[in-house]
NUNUPA-633438 format. One record per residue (C-alpha): residue in three letters; x, y, z. Coordinates in steps of 0.5 Angstrom, whole numbers, plus 500, padded with zeros to 3 digits. Layout:
BEGIN
AlaXYZ...
//
This chain:
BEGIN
Unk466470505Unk473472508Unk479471503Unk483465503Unk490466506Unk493464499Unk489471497Unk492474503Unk499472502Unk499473494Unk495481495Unk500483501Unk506480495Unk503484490Unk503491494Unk510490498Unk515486494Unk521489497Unk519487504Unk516480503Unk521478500Unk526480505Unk521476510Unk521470505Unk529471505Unk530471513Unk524465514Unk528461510Unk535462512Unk532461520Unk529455517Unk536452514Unk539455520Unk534451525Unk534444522Unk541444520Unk544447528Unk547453525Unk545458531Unk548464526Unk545462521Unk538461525Unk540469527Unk542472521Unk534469519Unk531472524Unk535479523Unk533480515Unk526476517Unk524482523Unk527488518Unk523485512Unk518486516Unk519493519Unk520495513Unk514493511Unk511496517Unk515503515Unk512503509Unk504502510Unk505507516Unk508512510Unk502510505Unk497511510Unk499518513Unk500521505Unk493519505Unk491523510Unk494529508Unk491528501Unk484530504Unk481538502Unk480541508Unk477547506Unk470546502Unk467551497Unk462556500Unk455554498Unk452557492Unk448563491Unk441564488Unk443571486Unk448569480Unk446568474Unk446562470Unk451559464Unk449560458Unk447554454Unk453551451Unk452550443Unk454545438Unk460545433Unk455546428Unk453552430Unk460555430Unk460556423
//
């Protein structure tokens, strides 16, 4: 079952507040600036609109490389049969 777009949108704002605000801002403005035949107005909303959204992209890009750097690239070599085991560990009570 896919997620509904209010799901959608709602997740998208919680991770990236600063740029969906941003979109949402520069969205707005156009759409004032549409209706009400303000071509610089409709400009400035599609400027702040489209650098929201760079920088949203910006941000993503830069989430996505810290978590490829986060892998271990090097593993531990398999374990010996030749090492001896730990001791068992004991309880407090039999410290005293």
């Amino acid at each position: 079952m896919s997620e509904t777009l209010s799901r959608k949108l709602k997740k998208i704002y919680r991770q990236e507040k600063i740029s969906t605000f941003l979109v949402t801002f520069g969205v707005a403005d156009a759409m004032l600036g549409g209706f009400s035949q303000r071509w610089t107005l409709l400009s400035l909303g599609v400027s702040i609109a489209v650098a929201g959204g760079v920088i949203g992209w910006l941000q993503i890009e830069k989430a996505r490389k810290v978590a490829s750097l986060s892998t271990p690239r090097r593993y531990l070599s398999p374990s010996r049969t030749n090492l001896q085991p730990l001791p068992t560990l004991k309880r407090k009570q039999d410290y005293r």
